[in-house]
N, C-alpha and C positions, 0 to 999 in steps of 0.2 A: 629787879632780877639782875645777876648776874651773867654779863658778857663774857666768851674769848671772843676776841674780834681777829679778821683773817684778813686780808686779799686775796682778788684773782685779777690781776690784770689792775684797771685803777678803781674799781668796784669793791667796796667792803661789806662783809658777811659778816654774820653774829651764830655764834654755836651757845645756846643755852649749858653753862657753867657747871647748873646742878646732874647734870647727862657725864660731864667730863671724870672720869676714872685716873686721869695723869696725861700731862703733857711732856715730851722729848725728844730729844735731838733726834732726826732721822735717820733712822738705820735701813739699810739693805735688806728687801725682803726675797724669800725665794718666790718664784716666777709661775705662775698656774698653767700653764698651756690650756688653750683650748678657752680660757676666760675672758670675757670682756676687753679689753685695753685698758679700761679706767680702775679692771683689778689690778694692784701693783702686786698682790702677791699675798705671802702668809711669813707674819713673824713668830716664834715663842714668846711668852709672857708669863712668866713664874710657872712654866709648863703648862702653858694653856697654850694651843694654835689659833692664833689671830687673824684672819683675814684683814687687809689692808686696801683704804680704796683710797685714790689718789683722784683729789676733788678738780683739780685743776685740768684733767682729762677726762674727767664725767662729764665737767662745765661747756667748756671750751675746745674740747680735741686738741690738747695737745697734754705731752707732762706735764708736771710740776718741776719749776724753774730748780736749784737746789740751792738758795741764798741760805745764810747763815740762820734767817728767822724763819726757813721754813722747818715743818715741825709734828711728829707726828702725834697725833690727838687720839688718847684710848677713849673712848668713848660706850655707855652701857646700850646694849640694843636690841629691842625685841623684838622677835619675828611676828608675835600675837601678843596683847594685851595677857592673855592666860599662859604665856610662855616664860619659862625663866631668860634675863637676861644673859646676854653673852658679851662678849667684849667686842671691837669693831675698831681697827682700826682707819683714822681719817688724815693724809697728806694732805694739810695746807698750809699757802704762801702767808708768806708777809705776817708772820704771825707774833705780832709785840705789844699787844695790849691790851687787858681788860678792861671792860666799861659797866654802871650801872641803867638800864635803862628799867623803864616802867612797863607793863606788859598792855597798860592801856594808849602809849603813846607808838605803838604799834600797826599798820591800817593795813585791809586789804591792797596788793597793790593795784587790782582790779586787771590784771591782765590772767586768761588761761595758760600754764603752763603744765599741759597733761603728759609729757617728756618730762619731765622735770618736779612733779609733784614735790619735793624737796625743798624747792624755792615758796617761801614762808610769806612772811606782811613784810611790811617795811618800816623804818624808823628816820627821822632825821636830830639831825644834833649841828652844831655850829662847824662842822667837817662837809658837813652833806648827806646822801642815803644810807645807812645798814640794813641789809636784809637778813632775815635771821634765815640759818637754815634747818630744817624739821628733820634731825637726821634719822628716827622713824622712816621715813617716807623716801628715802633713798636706794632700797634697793626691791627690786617687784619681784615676781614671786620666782620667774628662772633662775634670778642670780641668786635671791635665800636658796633656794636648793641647791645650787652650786656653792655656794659659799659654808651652807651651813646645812649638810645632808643628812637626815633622818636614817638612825642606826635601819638596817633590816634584822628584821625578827631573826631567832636563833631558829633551825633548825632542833625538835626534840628525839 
């Protein structure tokens, strides 16, 4: 399988390849009031409104740093297995290289992470750990409905 690979700090994550819609430089998003902190906001995208989450401030509580490889990740994302995808955007650091790994060279990391359902297996390589992340499993049911709100019926 195909890797992007990211940091946060001196930890490397892995974002499953075939999920990624386009990768680029980061632009300024507008601002949601009322949203999480780790929502950065809403871009357009060929006129589509993209919600944007900024992983470095889901992770860790703080921004994301703004180095030249940081980068923002369209990514496809569904709210249900039975739902069309949507697009989703994802801020992260350190973003400069793809990798092949195997999806059986993968392991439980055996720690719970029920904050963080997101956080994947793990992998090592002659660098150290990648954790892949399940970006499925990153936002729970308050912020899909903020982020991606269900039209209300018409009036007939």
């Amino acid at each position: 399988m195909l890797f992007l690979l990211f940091e946060l700090d001196s930890d490397r994550y892995a974002l499953d390849a075939a999920g990624i819609v386009e990768v680029q430089a980061l632009t300024a998003a507008k601002s949601i009031p009322g949203a999480p902190a780790w929502v950065a906001g809403l871009i357009e995208q060929h006129g589509e409104l993209v919600p944007v989450i900024d992983v470095a401030q889901l992770a860790l509580g703080r921004p994301s740093q703004r180095w030249r490889s940081t980068r923002l990740v369209l990514v496809r994302y569904r709210e249900t297995r039975e739902a069309p995808s949507r697009l989703l955007g994802l801020i992260v650091e350190r973003t400069t290289q793809t990798c092949r790994i195997e999806r059986e060279r993968f392991a439980d990391s055996g720690i719970a992470t029920p904050h963080a359902r997101w956080l994947g297996p793990v992998a090592s390589d002659e660098f150290g750990m990648i954790q892949w992340i399940d970006v499925q499993q990153m936002l729970d049911d308050d912020v899909k409905a903020l982020l991606f709100p269900q039209p209300e019926p018409r009036a007939q």
